[in-house]
N, C-alpha and C positions, 0 to 999 in steps of 0.2 A: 504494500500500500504506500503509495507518494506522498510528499507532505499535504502537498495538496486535498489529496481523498481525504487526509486525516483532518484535517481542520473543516472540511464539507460535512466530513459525517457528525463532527462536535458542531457546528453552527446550525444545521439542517434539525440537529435533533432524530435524525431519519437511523433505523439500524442497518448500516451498510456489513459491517466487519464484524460477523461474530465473534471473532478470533480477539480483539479489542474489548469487545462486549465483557467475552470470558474474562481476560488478563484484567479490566478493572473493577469487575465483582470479585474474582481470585485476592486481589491486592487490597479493597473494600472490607473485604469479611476481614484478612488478616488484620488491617492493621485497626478494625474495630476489638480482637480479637485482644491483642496486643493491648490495647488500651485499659478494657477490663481488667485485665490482667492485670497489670500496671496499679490501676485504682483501688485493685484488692489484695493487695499485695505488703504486708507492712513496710513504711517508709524508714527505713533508719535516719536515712540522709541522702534527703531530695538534693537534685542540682543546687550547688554553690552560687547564690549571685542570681539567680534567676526565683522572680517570687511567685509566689503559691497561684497565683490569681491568675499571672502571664501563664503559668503552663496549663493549667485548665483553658483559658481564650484560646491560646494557640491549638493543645490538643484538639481542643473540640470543631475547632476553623477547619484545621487537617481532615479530620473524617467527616465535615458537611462538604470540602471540596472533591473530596474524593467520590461522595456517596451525592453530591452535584454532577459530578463528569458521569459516573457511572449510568447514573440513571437516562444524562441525555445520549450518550453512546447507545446505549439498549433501547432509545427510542421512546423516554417516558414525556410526557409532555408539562409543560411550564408548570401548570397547575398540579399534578401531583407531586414534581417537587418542591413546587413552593407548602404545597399541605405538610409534606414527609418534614419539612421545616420547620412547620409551625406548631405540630402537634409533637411528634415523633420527638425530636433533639429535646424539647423541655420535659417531656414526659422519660425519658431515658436518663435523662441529668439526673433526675429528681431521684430515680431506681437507684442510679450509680450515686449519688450522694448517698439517701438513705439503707445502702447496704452494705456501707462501709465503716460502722463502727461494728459490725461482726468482725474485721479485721484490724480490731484496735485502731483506725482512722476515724475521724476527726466526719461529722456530718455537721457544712457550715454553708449556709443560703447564700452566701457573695460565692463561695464557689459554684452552685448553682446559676448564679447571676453570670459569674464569668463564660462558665459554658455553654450555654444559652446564648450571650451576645455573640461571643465567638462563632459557633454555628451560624445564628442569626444574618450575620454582618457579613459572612462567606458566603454565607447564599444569594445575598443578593448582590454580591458582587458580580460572583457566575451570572446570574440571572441579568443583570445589568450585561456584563461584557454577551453574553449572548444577543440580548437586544440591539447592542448597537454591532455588531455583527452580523444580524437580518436587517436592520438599517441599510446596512456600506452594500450590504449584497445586491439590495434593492434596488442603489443609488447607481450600481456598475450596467 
């Protein structure tokens, strides 16, 4: 697939490349996968210098971009993943918060907050760069 195909099939939204499809579900689940892991996992000693809040936004940015690319590879359309966004990320934060003082971790609502913006603000960045991407398409 050329670069070209690749950036048609992510702007189109259309599923060209199952092969694509797979490898970002494959990479999706992992590195959701990964994260739990991570979140339930006891902290001795998180990253040095990087604070609690930045790595909840970041993590959670990571898998709304990821499970963003995914879904429009596979052909999902704007509206289900702006829902999987609205619903899904804060309802899953909330899980991942509240089932982490089984692992002696800490359940605190700005991490929530954090996670949630993070997701939040990645999605609509995708969702934006898509927009103005069927724009430019339009314009040619």
């Amino acid at each position: 697939m050329t670069e070209d195909t690749q950036t048609t099939v992510i702007e189109s939204g259309r599923r060209k490349s199952p092969l694509l499809a797979r490898l970002m579900l494959i990479t999706t689940i992992g590195a959701w996968v990964g994260a739990f892991w991570g979140t339930h996992t006891p902290a001795p000693g998180l990253v040095r210098g990087v604070s609690d809040k930045t790595m909840h936004f970041s993590g959670y940015a990571v898998l709304a971009m990821l499970m963003s690319v995914t879904m429009t590879v596979r052909g999902q359309s704007r509206g289900k993943r702006l829902l999987w966004a609205i619903i899904v990320f804060p309802i899953y934060a909330a899980l991942d918060e509240l089932t982490q003082p089984i692992v002696n971790r800490h359940c605190d609502i700005m991490d929530w907050v954090a996670d949630v913006s993070g997701a939040l603000l990645m999605v609509a960045a995708w969702e934006l760069l898509m927009l103005i991407s069927q724009i430019r398409r339009r314009l040619r």
